[in-house]
N, C-alpha and C positions, 0 to 999 in steps of 0.2 A: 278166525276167518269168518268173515260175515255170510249171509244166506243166499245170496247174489251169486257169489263166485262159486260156493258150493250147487248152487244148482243148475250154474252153466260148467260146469263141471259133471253133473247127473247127466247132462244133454248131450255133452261131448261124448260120454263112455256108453249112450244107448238108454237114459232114461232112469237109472237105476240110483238112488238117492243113497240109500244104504253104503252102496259103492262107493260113491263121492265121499261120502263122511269119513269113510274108513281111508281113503286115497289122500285126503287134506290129511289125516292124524299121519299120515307118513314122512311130510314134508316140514312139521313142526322139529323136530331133532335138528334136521338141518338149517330151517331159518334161527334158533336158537345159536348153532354155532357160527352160524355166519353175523348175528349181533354180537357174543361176547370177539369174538373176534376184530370189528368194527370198535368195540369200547375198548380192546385194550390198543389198538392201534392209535385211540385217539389220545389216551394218555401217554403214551409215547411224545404226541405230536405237539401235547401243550408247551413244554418245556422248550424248545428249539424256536417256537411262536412267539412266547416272550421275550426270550434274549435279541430275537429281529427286534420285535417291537420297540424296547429299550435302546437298541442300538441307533435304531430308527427317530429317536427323541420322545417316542410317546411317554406320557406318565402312564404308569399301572399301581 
C-alpha cells in the first residue's frame, strides 16, 4: 500500500501514522485471500471460454 492511502488513513484515525501502518498490515491477509481466490476462479473459467470460443468458429 502506497504512502497516500496510508496517510489518509493516519488523518482518518486522528493523525496517528504508527496507527495507520499497523491498521494497513491488517487488511493484507485478507486482500491476499481474496486474489488466490480470484486466481483460482479464473482457472476454472478458462476451460469453458474456450470450448464457447471453438464452438463459436474462432481458431485457438
Amino acid at each position: 500500500m502506497n504512502t497516500y492511502a496510508e496517510r489518509m488513513i493516519s488523518d482518518r484515525i486522528g493523525g496517528d501514522l504508527a496507527g495507520a501502518f499497523f491498521r494497513v498490515n491488517w487488511f493484507a491477509p485478507v486482500i491476499v485471500g481474496l486474489m488466490a481466490i480470484v486466481l483460482i476462479c479464473y482457472g476454472r473459467d478458462e476451460d469453458p471460454m474456450l470450448e464457447k470460443a471453438r464452438a463459436g468458429g474462432e481458431e485457438i
